[in-house]
N, C-alpha and C positions, 0 to 999 in steps of 0.2 A: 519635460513633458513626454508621454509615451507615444513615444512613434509606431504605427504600424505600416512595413515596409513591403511591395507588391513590386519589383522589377523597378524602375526608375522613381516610381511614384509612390508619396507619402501621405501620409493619413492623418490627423490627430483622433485618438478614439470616440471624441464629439463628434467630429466630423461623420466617422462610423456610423455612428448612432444617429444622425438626421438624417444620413440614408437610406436606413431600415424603415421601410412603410408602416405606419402607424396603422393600427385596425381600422380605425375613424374613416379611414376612405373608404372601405367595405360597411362601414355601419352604416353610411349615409345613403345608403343605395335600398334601406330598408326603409318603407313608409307603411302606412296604415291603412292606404287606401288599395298598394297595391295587397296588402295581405287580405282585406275583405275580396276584394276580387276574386283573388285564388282560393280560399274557402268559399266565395261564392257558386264558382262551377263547379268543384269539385263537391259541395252537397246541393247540385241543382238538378232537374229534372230530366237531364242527358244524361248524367250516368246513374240515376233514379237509386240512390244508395250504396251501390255499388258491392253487390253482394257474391261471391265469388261466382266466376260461371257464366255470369251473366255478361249480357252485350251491354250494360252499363258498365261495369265492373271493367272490362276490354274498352272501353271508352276513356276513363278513367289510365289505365294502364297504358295506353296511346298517349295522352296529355303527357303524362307523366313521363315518357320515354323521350318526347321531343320538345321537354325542359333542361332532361340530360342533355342530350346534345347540343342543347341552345348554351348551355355552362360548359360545356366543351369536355364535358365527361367522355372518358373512353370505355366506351361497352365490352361487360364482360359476360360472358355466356355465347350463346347464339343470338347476336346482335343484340346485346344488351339484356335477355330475357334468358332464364331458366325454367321453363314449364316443368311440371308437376300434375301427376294424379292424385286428388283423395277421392276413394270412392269411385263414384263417376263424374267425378265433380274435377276439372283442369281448372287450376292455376298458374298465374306466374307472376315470377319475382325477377324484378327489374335491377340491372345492377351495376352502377357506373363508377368506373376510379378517377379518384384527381391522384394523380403522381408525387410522391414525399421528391423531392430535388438532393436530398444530403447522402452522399453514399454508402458512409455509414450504418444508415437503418433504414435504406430504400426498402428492405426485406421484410419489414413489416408491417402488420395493417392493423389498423380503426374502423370497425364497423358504426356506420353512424345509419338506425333504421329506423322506417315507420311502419305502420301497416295502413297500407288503402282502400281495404275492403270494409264493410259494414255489415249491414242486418239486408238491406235491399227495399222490398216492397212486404206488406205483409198480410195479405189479404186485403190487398188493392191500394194498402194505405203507407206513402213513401216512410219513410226510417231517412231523415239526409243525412245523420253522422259529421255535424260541424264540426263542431266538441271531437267526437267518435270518430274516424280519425283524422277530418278533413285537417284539422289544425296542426297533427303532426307534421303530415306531408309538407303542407307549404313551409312550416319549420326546417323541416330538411333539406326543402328545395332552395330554400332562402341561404339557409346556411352553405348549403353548395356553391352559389352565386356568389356568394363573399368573400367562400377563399380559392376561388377562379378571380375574383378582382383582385385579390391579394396578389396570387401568382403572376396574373401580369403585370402586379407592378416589381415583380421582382423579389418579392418573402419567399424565404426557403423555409420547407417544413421535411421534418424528419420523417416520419412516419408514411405512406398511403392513407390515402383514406378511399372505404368503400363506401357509397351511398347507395341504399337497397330501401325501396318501395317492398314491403313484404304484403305478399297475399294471406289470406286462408288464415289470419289470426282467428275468426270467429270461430274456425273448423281445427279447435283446438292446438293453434298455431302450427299447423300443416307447411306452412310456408315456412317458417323460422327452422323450421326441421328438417325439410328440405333442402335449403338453404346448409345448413350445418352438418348433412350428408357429406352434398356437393365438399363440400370439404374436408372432413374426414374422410373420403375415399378417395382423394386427389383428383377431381372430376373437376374440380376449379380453377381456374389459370389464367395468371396475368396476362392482359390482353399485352403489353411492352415487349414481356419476353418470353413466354411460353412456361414457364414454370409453375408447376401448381402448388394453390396457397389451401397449405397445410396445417393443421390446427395448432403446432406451434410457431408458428407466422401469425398468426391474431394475438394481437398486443390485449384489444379492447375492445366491447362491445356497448355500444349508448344506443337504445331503446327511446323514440318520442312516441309517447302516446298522453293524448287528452292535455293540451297546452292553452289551449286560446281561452278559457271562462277567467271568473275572476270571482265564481259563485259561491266556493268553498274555501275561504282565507284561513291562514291558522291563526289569525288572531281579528277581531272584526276591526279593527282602525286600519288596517293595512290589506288592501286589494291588489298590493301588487306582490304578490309570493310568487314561491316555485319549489316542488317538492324535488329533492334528491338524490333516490334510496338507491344504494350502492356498497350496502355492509361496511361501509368504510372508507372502499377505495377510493381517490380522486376528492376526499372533500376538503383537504389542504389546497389544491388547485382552485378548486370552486370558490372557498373563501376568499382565497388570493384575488382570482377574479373579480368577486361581488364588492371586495372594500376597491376596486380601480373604477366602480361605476360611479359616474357623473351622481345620481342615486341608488344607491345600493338597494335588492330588494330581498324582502322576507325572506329568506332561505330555510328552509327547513329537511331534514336528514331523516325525520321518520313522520311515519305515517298518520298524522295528525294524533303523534303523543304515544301511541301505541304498539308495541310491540310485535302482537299476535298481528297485528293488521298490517305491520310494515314487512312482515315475515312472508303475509300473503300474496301481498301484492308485488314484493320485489323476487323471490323466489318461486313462487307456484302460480302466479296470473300474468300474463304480457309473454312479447315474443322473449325478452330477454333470457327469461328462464333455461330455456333450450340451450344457452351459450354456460348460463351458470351450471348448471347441472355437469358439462363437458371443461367444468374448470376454467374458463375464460371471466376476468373481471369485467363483470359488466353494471351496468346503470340504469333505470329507468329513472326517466326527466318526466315532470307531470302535471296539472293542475288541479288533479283530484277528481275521483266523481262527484258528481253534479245531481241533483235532483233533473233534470235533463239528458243525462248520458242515456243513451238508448231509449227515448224517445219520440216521437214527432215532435217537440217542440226546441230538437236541440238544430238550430237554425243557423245560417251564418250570421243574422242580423241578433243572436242573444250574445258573440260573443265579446271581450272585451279588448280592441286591437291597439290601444293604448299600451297597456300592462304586456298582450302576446309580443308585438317589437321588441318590450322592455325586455324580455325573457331570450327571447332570441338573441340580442345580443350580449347578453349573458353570457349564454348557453356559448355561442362563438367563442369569446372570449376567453372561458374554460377552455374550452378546447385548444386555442390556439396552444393556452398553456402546457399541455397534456403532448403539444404534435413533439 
């Protein structure tokens, strides 16, 4: 039998392996009530859309900064924010690291974003942006939370990971740009150790936008999908993943069938673009638009938090694979 030997003390590689924390204790911390919650305020009437600029929008970005810190993220920027001008228009992008443990590839990072902003108010009449982006956000905050549970129980992950709330998608992803300034000019730097992370330190970039509906399936008997456009990259990982689910769901890799349409939306629409364009593999994770995206009626109560869970710990899952 293979022993593995640590100074006096011995192993069997079973043994090994029941000590390595299962996901399952980070999955079980995800419920459905608390996800309508968190797309509840996050498209409610306090941060009234949350349109860049605005004191909702800064309301919004408050929450969102002191969920970081409740997952124990270590702020990177000027206390976790990187401000931006477009126009006359300030934004900022929030940006917390969970620490890779293996020293091997501590030197490299995983961008895991969303965008927070929306449309806002529009001639008096709120825009709440469920769907649009509230669903990412809580995706990502969720997913922060799990492997902050992980890390306490002791999972090593290779990689960093950054989690970035990006602003100013609507304003032609102003934020994602900014964002990818700060790093191509070395203006970014690990809060641990002072070194700035430089565009060949970005291992990956995963884009959530529009996660929670269940409105646009690729095939109608199956409500529970998830779209995966990433030219290729990662979707060995992603399979791998999806046959380890309890139920496995719809997966699909292009853009409901279409080419020209997978082209546009993973390439030329979303923040991710700005990383592909600079050579970095990146992913947009998705549920489709919606005959709802960008209207008043995209509500926290149309979306479907059943299937969103189901997505989410997917999406973990992949990733874990990927750290």
């Amino acid at each position: 039998m293979l022993l593995l030997t640590a100074g006096t003390e011995s192993l069997t590689a079973q043994q090994v392996v029941r000590m390595v924390p299962s996901g399952r204790n980070a999955e079980r911390i995800v419920t459905e009530e608390g996800l309508f919650a968190d797309v509840d305020f996050l498209s409610g009437t306090l941060v009234n859309g949350r349109k860049t600029g605005t004191r909702g929008a800064n309301e919004a970005a408050f929450w969102i900064a002191r969920r970081f810190a409740k997952n124990g993220l270590i702020p990177v920027g000027v206390s976790g924010s990187l401000s931006f001008r477009t126009g006359m228009t300030v934004g900022h992008n929030l940006i917390g690291l969970l620490p890779g443990q293996r020293k091997t590839a501590r030197e490299y990072y995983t961008i895991v974003a969303a965008h927070y902003d929306n449309l806002g108010l529009i001639n008096g009449t709120l825009y709440p942006g469920a769907d649009s982006n509230a669903s990412g956000v809580v995706a990502m905050l969720t997913l922060a939370d799990m492997f902050k549970r992980m890390k306490d129980l002791g999972r090593s992950y290779g990689r960093n990971i950054l989690f970035v709330a990006l602003d100013a998608k609507e304003l032609d992803s102003a934020g994602a740009a900014q964002l990818w300034d700060a790093i191509r000019s070395g203006r970014l730097h690990d809060p641990l150790d002072g070194r700035p992370i430089t565009p060949d330190k970005i291992h990956s970039m995963v884009n959530l936008d529009i996660l929670g509906s269940s409105l646009s399936p690729l095939r109608p008997d199956r409500k529970d999908y998830l779209l995966m456009l990433s030219a290729g990259h990662f979707t060995g990982d992603m399979l791998d993943a999806n046959e380890g689910m309890d139920e496995s769901l719809d997966v699909g890799f292009t853009y409901y069938g279409s080419e020209n349409f997978t082209r546009l939306f993973h390439s030329r629409i979303g923040d991710q673009r700005i990383f592909l364009e600079n050579g970095i593999p990146s992913a947009l994770l998705t549920s489709g638009i919606t005959m709802k995206t960008n209207k008043t009626e995209d509500t926290a109560d149309s979306l479907d938090y059943e299937v969103f869970k189901k997505r989410i710990i997917l999406i973990f899952r992949w990733l874990e694979k990927m750290l």
